[in-house]
C-alpha positions as CSV (number, residue, x, y, z in Angstrom):
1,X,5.9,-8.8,-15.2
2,X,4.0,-5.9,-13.3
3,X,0.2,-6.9,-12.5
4,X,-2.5,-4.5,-13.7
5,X,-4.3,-2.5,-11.1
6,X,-7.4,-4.7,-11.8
7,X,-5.1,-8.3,-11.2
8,X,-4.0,-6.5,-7.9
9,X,-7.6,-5.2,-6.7
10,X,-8.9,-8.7,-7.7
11,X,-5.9,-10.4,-5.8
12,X,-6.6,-8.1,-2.3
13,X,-10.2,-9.1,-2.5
14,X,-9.5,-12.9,-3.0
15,X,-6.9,-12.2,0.2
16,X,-9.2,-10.4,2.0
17,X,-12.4,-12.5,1.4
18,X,-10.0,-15.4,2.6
19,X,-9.0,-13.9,6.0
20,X,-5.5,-13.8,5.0
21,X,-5.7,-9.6,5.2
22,X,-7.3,-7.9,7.6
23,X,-10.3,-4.4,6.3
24,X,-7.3,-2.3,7.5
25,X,-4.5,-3.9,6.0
26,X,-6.7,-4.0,2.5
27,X,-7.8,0.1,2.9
28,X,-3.4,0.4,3.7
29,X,-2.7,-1.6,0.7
30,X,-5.2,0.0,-1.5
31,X,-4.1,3.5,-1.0
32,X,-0.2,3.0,-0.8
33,X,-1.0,2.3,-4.2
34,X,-3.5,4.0,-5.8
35,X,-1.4,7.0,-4.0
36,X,1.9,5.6,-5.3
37,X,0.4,5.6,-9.2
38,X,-1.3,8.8,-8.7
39,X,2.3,10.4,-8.2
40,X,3.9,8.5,-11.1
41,X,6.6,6.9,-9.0
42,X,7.0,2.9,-9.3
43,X,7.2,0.8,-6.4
44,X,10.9,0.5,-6.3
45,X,11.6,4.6,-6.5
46,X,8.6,4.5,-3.3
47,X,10.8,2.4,-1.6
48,X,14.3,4.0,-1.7
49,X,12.1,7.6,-1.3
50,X,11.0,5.5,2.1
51,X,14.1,4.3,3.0
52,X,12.6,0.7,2.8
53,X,13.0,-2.2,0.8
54,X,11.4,-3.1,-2.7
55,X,10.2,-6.3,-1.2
56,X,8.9,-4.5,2.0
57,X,7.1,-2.0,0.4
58,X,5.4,-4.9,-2.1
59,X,4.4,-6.6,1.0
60,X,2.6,-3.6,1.9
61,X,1.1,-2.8,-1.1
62,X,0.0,-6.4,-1.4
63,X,-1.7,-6.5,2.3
64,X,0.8,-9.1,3.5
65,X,2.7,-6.8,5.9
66,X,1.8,-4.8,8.5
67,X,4.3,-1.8,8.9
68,X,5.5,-0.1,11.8
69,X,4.6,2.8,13.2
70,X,7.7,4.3,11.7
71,X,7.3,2.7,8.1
72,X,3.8,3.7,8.1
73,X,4.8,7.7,8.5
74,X,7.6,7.5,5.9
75,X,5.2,5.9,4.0
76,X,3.0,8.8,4.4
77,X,6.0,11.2,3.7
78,X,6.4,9.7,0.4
79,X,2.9,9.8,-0.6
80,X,1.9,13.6,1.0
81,X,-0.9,12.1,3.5
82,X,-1.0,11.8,6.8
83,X,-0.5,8.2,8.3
84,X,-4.5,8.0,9.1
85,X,-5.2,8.6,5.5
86,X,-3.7,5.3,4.5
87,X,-5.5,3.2,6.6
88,X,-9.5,5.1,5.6
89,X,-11.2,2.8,3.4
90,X,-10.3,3.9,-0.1
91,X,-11.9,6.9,-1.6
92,X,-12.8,8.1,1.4
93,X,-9.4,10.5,2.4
């Protein structure tokens, strides 16, 4: 069962209030979604657009993964920003 955008935000700030996800991996997990939803695509279509896995690219939408340089700019690709963008605290692109 999908989480609501609200179970998700409430889960990063638990994680990130915790110490268990750094300000920049919450800003990069915050916009790969809110990016992903605002182009209609679900996680799994993100992820084969990315060439990555579903479970790597719910790891980064979840704060618990920190891509690499070359995930991050296909990433970006998929969501028409620049890699910098995803990692601006959200809001502020």
């Amino acid at each position: 069962m999908a989480m609501k955008a609200r179970e998700v935000n409430g889960a990063l700030e638990r994680l990130w209030a915790d110490g268990k996800v750094t300000r920049t991996g919450y800003n990069l997990a915050r916009n790969v979604r809110w990016l992903r939803l605002r182009y209609g695509l679900s996680a799994a279509e993100a992820a084969s657009r990315a060439r990555i896995s579903y479970p790597t690219w719910r790891t980064i939408e979840a704060g618990t993964r920190w891509p690499s340089a070359e995930v991050l700019e296909r990433v970006a690709e998929v969501l028409h920003v620049s890699p910098g963008v995803l990692l601006l605290p959200p809001g502020r692109s």
